[in-house]
C-alpha positions in Angstrom: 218.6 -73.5 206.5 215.1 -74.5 207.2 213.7 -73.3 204.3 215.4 -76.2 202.3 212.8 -78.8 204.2 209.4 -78.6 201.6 206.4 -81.0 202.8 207.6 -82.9 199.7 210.9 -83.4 201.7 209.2 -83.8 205.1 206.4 -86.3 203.4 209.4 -88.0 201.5 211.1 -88.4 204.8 208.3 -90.1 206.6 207.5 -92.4 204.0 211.1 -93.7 204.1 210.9 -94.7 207.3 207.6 -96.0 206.9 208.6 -98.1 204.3 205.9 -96.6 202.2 205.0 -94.4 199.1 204.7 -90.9 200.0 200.6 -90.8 198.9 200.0 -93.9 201.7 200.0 -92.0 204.9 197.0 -89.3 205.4 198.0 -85.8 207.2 196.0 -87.0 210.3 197.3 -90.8 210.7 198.8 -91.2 213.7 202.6 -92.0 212.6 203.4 -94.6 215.7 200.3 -96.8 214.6 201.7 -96.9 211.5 204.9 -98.5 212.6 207.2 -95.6 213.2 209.3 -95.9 216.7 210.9 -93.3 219.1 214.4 -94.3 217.4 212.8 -93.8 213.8 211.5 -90.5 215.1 214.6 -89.6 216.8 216.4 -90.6 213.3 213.9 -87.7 211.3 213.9 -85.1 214.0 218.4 -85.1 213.7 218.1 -85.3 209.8 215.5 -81.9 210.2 217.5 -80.4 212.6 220.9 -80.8 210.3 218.8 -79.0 207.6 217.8 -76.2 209.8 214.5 -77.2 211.4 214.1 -76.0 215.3 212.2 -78.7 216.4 212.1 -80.8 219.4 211.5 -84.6 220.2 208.8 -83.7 222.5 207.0 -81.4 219.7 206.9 -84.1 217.4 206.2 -87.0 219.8 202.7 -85.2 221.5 200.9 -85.0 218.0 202.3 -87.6 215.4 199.9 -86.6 212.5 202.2 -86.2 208.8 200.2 -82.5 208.7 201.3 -81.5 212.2 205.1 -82.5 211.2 205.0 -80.6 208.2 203.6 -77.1 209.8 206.6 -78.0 212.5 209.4 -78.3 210.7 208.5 -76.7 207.1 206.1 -74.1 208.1 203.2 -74.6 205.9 200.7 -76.4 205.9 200.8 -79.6 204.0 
């Protein structure tokens, strides 16, 4: 279920994709200036969704901060 996804897990996610440690990105960097793509963000948004996370491509896409994403899909803030 959702509750599985932590912000450690949601941070750990977005840093893979990054390509980065999990303390480089800042809770209010826009993620797609730091390289991530719609196919990257399409890649995260399955992998929370097979964990339990209700959460769309459109919520993510329309404020890609690291905070926003972990309120989204594991419900606290970060």
């Amino acid at each position: 279920m959702a509750d599985q996804l932590t912000a450690t897990t949601v941070r750990a996610d977005v840093a893979e994709m990054l390509h980065r440690l999990q303390d480089e990105t800042s809770d209010d960097e826009n993620l797609f200036d730091c390289g991530l793509d719609s196919m990257r963000l399409m890649m995260l948004m399955e992998r929370w969704r097979d964990a339990g996370a209700e959460v769309s491509f459109v919520e993510l896409a329309e404020q890609p901060t690291l905070g926003h994403w972990v309120k989204l899909v594991a419900g606290r803030d970060g």
